[in-house]
DSSP file (Angstrom, degrees, kcal/mol; ACC not computed):
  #  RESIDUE AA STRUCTURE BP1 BP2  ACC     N-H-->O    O-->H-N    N-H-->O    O-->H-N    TCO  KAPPA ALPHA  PHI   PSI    X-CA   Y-CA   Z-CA
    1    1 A X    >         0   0    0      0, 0.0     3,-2.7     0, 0.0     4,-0.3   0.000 360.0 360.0 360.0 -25.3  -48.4  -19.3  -48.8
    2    2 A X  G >   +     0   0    0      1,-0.2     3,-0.6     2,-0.2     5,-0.2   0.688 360.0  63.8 -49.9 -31.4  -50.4  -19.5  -45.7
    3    3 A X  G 3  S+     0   0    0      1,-0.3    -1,-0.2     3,-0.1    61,-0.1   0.365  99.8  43.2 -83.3  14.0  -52.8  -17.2  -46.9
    4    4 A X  G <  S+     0   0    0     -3,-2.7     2,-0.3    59,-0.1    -1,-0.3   0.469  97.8  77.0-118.5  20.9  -54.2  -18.8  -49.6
    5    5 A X  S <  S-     0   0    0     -3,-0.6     2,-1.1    -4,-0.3    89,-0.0  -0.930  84.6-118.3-128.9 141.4  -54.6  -22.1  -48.4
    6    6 A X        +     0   0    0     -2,-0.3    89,-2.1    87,-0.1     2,-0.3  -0.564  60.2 168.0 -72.2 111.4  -57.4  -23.3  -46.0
    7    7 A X  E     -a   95   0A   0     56,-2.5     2,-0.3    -2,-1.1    89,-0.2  -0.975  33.4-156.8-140.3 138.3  -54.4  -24.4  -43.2
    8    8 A X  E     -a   96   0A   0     87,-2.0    89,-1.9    -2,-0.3     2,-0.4  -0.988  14.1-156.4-126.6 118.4  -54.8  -25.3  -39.4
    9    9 A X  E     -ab  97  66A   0     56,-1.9    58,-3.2    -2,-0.3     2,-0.4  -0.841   6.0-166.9-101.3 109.2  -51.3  -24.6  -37.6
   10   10 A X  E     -ab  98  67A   0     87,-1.4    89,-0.8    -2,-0.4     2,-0.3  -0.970  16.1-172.3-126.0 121.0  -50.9  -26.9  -34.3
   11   11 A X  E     -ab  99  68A   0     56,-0.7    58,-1.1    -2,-0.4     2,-0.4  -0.931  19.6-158.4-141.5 117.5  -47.8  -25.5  -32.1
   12   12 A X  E     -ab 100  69A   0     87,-2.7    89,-1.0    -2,-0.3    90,-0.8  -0.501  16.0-173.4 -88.6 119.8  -46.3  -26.8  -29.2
   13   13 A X        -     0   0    0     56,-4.6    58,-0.5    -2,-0.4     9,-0.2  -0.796  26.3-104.8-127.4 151.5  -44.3  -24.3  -27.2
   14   14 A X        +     0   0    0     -2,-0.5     8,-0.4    88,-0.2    -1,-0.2   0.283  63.7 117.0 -43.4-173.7  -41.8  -24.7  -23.9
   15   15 A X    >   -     0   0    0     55,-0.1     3,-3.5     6,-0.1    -1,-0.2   0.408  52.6-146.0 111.3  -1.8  -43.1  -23.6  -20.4
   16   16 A X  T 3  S-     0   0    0      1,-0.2    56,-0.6     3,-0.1    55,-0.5  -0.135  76.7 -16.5  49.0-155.0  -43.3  -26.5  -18.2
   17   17 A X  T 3  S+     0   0    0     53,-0.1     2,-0.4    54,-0.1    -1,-0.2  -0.030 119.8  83.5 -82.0  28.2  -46.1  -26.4  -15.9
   18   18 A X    X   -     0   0    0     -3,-3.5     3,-0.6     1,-0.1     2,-0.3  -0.882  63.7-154.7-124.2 115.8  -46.9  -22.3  -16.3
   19   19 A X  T 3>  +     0   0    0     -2,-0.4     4,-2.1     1,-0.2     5,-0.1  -0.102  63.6 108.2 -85.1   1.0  -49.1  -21.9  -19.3
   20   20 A X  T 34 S+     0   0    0     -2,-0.3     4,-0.3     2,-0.2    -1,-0.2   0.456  77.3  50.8 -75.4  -0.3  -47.7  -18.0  -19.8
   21   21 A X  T <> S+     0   0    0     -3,-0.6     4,-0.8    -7,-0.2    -1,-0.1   0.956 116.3  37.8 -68.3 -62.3  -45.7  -18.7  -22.9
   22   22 A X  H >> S+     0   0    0     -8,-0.4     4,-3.5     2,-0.2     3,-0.8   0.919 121.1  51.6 -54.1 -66.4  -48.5  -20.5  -24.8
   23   23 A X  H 3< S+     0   0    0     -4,-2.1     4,-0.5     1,-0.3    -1,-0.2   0.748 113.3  41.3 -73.0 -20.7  -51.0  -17.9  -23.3
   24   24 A X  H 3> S+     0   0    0     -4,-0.3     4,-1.8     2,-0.2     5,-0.3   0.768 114.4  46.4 -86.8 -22.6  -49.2  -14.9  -24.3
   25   25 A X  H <X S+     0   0    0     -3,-0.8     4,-3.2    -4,-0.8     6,-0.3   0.905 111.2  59.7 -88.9 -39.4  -48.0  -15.9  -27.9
   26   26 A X  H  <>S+     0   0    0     -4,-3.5     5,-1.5     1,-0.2    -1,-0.2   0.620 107.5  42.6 -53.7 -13.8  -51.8  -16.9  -28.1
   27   27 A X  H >45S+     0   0    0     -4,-0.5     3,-0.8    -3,-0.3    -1,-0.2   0.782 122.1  40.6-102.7 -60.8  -52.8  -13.1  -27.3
   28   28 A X  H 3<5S+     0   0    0     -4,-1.8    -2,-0.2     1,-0.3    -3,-0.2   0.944 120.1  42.2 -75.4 -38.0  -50.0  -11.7  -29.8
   29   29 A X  T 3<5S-     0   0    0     -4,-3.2    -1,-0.3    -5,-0.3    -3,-0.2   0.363 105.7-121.3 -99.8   9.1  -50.5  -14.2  -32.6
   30   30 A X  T < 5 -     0   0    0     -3,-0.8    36,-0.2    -5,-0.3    -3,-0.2   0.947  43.3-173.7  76.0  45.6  -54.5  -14.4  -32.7
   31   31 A X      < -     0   0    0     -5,-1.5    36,-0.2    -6,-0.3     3,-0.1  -0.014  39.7-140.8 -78.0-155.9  -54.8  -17.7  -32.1
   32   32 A X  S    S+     0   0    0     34,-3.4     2,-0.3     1,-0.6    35,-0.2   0.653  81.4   5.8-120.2 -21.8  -57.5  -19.5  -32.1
   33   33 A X  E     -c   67   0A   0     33,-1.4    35,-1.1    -7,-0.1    -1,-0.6  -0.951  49.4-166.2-160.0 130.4  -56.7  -22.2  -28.6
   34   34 A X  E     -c   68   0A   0     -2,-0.3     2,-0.9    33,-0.2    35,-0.2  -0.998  10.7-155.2-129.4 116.2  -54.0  -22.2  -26.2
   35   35 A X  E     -c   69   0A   0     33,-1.7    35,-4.1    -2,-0.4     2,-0.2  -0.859  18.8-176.7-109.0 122.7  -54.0  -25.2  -24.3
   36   36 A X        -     0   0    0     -2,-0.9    37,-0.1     3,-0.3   -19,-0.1  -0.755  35.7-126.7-112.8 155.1  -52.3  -24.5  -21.0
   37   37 A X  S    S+     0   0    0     -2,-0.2     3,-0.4   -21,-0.2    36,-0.1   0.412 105.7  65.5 -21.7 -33.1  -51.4  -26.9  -18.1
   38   38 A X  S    S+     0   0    0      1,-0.2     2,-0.7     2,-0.1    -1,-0.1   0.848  99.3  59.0 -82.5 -20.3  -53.4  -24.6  -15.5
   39   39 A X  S    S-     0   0    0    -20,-0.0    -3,-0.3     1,-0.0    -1,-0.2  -0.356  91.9-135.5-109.8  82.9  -56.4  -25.4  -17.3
   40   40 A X        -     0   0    0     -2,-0.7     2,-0.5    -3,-0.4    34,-0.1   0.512  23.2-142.5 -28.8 120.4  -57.2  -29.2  -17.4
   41   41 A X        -     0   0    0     32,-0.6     2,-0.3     4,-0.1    -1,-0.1  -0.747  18.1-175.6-100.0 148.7  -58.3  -30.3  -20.9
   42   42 A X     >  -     0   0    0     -2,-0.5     4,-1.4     1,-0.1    32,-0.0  -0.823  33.4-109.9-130.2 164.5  -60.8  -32.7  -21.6
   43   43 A X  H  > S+     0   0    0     -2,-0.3     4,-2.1     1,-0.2     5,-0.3   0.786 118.5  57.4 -66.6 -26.5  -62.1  -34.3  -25.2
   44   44 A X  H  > S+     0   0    0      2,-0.2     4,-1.9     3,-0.1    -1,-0.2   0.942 106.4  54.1 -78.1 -44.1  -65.5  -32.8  -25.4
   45   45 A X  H >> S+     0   0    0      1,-0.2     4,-1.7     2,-0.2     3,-1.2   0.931 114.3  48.0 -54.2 -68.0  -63.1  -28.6  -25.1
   46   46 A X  H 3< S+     0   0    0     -4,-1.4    -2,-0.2     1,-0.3    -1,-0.2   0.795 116.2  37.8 -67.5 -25.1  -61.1  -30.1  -28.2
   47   47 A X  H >X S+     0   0    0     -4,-2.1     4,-1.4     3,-0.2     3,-0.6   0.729 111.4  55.8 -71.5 -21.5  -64.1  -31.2  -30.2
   48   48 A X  H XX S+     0   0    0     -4,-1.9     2,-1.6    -3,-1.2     4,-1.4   0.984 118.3  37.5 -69.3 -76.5  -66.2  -28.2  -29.2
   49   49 A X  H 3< S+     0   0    0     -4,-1.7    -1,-0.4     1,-0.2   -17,-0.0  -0.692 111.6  61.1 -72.7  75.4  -62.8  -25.9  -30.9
   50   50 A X  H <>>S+     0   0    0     -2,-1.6     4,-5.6    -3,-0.6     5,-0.6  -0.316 111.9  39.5-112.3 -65.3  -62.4  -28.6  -33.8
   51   51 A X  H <<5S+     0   0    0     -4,-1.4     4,-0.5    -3,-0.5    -2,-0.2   0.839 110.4  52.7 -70.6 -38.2  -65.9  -27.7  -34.8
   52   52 A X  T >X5S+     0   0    0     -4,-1.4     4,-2.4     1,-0.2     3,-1.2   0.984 116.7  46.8 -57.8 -47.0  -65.8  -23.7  -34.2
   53   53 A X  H 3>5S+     0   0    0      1,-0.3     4,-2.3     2,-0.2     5,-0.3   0.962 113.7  43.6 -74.6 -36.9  -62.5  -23.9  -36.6
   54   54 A X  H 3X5S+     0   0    0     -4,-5.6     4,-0.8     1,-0.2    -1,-0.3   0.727 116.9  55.5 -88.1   6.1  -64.2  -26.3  -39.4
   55   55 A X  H <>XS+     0   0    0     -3,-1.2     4,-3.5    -5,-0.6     5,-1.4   0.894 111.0  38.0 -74.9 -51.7  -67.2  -23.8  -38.9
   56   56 A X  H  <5S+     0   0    0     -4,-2.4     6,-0.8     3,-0.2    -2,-0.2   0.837 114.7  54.2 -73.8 -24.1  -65.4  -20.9  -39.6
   57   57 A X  H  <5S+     0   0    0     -4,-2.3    -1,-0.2    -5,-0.4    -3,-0.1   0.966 117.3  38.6 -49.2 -60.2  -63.3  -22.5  -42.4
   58   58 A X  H  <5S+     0   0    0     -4,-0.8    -2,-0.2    -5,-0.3    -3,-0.1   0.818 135.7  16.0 -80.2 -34.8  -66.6  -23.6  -44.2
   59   59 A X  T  <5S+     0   0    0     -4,-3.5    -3,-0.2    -5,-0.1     2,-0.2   0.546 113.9  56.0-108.8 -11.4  -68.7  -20.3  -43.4
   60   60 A X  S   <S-     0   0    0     -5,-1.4     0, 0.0     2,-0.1     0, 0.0  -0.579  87.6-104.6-100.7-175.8  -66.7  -17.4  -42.4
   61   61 A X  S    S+     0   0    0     -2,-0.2     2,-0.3     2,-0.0    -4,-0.1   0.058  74.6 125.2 -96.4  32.7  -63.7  -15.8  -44.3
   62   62 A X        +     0   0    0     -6,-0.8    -2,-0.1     1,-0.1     3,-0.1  -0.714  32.1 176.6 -92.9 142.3  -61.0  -17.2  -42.2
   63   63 A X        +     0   0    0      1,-0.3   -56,-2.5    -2,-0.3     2,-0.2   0.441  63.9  45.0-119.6 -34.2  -58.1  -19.3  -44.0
   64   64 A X        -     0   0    0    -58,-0.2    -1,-0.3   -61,-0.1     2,-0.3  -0.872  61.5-159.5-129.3 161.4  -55.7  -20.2  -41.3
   65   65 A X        -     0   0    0     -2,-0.2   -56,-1.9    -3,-0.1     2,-0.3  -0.789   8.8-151.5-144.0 157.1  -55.9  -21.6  -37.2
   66   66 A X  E     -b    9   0A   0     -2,-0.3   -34,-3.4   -36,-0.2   -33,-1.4  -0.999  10.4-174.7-137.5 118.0  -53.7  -21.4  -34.8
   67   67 A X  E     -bc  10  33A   0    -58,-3.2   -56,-0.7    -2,-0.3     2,-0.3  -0.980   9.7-172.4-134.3 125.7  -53.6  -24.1  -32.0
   68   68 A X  E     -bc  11  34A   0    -35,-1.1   -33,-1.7    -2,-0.4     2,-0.3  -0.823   7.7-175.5-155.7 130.2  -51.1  -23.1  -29.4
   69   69 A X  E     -bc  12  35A   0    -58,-1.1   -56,-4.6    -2,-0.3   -33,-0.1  -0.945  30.3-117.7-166.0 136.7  -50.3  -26.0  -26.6
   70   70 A X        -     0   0    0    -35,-4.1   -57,-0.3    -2,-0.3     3,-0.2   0.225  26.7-125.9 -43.5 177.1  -48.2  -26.0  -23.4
   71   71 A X  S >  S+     0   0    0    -58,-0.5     2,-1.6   -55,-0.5     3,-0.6   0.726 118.4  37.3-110.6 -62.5  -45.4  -28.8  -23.9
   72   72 A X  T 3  S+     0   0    0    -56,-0.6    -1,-0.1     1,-0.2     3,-0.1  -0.365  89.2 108.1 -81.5  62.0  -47.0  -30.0  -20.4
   73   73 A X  T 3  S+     0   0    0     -2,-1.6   -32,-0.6    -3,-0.2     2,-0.2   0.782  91.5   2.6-103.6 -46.4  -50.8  -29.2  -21.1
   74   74 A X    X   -     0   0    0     -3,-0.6     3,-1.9     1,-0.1    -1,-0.2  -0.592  53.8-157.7-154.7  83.8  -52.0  -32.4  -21.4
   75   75 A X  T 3  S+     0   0    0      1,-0.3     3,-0.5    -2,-0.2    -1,-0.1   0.814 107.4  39.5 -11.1 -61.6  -50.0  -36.4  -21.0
   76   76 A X  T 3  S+     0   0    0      1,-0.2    -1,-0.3    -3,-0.1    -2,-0.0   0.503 111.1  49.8 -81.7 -22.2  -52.9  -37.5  -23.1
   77   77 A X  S <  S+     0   0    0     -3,-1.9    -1,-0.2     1,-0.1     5,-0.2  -0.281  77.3 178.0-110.8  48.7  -53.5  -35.1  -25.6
   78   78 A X        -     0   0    0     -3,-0.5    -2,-0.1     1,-0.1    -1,-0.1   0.750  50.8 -96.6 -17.9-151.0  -50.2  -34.5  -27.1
   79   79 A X  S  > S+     0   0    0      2,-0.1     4,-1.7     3,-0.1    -1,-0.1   0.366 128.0  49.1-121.0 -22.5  -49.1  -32.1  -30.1
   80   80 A X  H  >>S+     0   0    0      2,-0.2     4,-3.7     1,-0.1     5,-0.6   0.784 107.6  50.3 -81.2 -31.8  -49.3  -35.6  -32.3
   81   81 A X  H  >5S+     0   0    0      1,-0.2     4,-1.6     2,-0.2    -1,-0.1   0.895 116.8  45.0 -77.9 -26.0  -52.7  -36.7  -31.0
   82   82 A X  H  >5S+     0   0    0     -5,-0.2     4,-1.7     2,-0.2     5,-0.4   0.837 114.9  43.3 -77.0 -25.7  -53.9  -33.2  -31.9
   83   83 A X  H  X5S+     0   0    0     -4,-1.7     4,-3.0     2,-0.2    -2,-0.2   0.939 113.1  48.7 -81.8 -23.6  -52.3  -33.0  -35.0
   84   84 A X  H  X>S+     0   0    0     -4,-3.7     4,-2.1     1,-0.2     5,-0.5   0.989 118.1  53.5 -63.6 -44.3  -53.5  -36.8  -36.1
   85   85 A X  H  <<S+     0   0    0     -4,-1.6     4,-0.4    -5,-0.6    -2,-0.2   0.785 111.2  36.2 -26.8 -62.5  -57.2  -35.1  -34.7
   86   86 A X  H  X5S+     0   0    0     -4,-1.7     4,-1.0     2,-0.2     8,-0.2   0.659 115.7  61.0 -93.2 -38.8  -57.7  -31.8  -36.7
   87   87 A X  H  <5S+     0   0    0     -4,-3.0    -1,-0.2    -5,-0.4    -2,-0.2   0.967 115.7  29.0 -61.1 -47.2  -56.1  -33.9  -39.5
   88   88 A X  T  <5S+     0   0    0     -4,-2.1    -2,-0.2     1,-0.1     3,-0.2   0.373 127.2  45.5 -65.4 -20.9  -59.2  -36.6  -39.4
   89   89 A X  T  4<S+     0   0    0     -5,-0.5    -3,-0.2    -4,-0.4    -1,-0.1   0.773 111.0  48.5 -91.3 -29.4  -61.3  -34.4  -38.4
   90   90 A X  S >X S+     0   0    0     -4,-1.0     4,-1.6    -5,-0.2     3,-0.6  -0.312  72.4 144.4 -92.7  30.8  -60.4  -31.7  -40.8
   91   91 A X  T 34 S+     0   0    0     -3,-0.2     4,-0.1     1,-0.2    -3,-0.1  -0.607  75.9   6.0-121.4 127.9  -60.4  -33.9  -44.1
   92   92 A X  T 34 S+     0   0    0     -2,-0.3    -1,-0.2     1,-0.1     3,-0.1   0.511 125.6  63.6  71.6   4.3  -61.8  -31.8  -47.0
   93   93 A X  T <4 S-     0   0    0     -3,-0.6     2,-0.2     1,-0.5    -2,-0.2   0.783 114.3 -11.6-123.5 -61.5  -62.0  -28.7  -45.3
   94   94 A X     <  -     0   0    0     -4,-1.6    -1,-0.5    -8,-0.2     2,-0.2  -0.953  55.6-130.0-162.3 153.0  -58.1  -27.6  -44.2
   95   95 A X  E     -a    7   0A   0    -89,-2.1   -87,-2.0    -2,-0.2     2,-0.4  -0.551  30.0-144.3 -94.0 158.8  -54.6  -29.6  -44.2
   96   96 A X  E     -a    8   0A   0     -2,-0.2     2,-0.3   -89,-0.2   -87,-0.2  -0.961  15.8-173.8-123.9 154.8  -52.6  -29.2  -40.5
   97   97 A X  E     -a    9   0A   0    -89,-1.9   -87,-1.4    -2,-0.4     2,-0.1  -0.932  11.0-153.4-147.5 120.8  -49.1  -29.0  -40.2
   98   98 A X  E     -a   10   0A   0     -2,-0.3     2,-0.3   -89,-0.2   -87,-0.2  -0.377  10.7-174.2 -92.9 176.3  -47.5  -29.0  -36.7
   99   99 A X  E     -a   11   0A   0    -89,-0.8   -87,-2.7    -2,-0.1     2,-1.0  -0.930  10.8-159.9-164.9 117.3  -43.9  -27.5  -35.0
  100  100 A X  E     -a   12   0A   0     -2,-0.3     4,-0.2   -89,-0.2   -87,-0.1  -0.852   3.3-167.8-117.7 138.2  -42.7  -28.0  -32.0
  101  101 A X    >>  +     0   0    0    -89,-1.0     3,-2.2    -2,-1.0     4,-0.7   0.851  20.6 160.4 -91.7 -19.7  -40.6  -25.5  -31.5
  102  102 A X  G >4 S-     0   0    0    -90,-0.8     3,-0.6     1,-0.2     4,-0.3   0.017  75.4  -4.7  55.1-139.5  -38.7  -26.8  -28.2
  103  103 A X  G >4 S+     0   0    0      1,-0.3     3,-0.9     2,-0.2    -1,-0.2   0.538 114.0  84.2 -98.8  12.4  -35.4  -25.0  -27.8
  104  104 A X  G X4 S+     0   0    0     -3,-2.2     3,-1.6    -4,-0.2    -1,-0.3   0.977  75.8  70.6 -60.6 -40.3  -35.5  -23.2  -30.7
  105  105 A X  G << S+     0   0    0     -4,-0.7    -1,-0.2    -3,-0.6    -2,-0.2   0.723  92.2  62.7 -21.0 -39.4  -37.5  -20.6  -28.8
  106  106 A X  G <  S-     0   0    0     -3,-0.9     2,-0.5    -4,-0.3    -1,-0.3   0.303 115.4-110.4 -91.3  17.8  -34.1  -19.7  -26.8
  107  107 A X    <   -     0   0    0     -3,-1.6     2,-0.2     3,-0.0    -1,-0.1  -0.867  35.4-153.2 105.0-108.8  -32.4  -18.6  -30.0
  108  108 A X        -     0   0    0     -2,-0.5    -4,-0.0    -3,-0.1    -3,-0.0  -0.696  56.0   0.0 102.9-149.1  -29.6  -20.7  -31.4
  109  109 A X  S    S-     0   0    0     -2,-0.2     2,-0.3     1,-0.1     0, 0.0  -0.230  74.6-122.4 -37.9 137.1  -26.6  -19.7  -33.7
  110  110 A X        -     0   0    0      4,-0.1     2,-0.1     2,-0.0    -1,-0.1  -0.659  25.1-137.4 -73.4 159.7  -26.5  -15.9  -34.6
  111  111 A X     >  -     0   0    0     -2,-0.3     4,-1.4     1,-0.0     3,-0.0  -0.217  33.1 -97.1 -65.8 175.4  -26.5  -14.7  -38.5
  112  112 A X  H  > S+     0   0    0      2,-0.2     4,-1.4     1,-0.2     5,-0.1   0.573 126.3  53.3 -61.2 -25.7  -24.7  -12.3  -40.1
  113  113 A X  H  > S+     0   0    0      2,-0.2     4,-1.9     3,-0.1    -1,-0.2   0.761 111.1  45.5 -76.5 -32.4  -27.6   -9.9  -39.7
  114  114 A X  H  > S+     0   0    0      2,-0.2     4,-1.5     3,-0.1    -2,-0.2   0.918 111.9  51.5 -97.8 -58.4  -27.8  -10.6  -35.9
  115  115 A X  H  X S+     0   0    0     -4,-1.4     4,-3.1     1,-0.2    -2,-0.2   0.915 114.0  53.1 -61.8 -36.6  -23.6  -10.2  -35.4
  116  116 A X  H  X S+     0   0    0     -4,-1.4     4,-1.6     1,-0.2     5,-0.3   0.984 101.1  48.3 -45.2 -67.7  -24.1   -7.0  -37.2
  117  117 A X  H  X S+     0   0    0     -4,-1.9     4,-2.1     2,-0.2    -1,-0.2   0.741 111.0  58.4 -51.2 -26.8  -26.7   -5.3  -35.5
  118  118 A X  H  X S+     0   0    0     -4,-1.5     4,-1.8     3,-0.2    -2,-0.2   0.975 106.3  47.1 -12.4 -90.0  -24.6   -6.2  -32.4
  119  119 A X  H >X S+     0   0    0     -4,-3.1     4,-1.4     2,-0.2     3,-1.1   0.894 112.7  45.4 -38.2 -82.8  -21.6   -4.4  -33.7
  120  120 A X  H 3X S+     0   0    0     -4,-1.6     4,-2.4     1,-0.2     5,-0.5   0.905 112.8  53.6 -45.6 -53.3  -23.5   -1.2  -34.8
  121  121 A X  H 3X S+     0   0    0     -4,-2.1     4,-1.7    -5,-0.3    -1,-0.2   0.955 113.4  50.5 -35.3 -51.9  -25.5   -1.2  -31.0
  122  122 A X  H <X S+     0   0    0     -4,-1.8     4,-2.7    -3,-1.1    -2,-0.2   0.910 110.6  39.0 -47.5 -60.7  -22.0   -1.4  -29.6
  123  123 A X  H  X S+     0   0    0     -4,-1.4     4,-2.1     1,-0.2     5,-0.2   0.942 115.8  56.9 -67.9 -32.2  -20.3    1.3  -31.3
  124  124 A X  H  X S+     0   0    0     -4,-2.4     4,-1.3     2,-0.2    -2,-0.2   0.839 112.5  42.3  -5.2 -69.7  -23.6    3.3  -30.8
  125  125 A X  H  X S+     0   0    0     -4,-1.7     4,-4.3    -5,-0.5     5,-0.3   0.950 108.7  56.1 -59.8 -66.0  -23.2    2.7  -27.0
  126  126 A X  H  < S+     0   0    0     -4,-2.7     4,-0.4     1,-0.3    -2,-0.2   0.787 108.6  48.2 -46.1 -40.1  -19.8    3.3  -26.9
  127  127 A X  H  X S+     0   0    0     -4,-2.1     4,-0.8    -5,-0.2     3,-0.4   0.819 112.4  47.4 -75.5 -27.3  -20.2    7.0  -28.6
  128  128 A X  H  < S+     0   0    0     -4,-1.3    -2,-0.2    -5,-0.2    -3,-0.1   0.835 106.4  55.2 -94.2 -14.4  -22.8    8.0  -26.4
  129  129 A X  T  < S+     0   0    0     -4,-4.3    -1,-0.2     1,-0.2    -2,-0.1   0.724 114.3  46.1 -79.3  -3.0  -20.8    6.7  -23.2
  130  130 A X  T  4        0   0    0     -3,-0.4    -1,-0.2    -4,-0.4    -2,-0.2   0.669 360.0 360.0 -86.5 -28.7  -17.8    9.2  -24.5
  131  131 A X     <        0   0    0     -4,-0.8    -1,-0.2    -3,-0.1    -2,-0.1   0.408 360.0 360.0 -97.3 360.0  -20.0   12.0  -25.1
């Protein structure tokens, strides 16, 4: 559904004070801003990127952003001040929807899918240490 709706996606990820979580999922997952801790943010950088995203909304053929912050990036600019921002700012142009993802990031319960693939790695492992 993401791709048919003009949507700006604001996600807050672990990391403490090292900004390589946020700066690497920002690499893999195209984002658009990664707001790190090493690099101090100030109001005039989020309006500057507020405006490339409702530019590219309103003239290029981009549908989604992706706004990637440090859990420690910023005291003052939270993952709530950004989303109420992009929300006010963004008003006719694209909806936001935020996640912080916290410790979900370390996994949680396995599935069934996940205890499986276990099991087959295992016996897998187990033939080739016999052979």
């Amino acid at each position: 559904a993401q791709g048919t709706k003009r949507r700006v996606f604001i996600v807050e990820t672990m990391g403490g004070f090292c900004g390589y979580l946020a700066t690497m999922a920002g690499l893999a997952g195209g984002a658009d801003a990664a707001y790190i801790f090493e690099e101090q943010l100030k109001m005039k950088d989020l309006m500057r990127d507020l405006e490339i995203m409702a530019h590219k909304m309103d003239h290029g053929n981009v549908f989604r952003g992706l706004i990637l912050r440090n859990e420690k990036s910023s005291d003052n600019y939270d993952t709530d001040f950004l989303y109420r921002l992009y929300s006010e700012e963004g008003k006719g142009r694209f909806t936001v929807r935020q996640n912080i993802l916290g410790h979900m990031q370390q996994g949680g319960w396995p599935s069934p899918f996940d205890r499986n693939v276990a099991t087959k790695m295992a016996a897998k492992t187990v033939t080739w240490l016999q052979e």
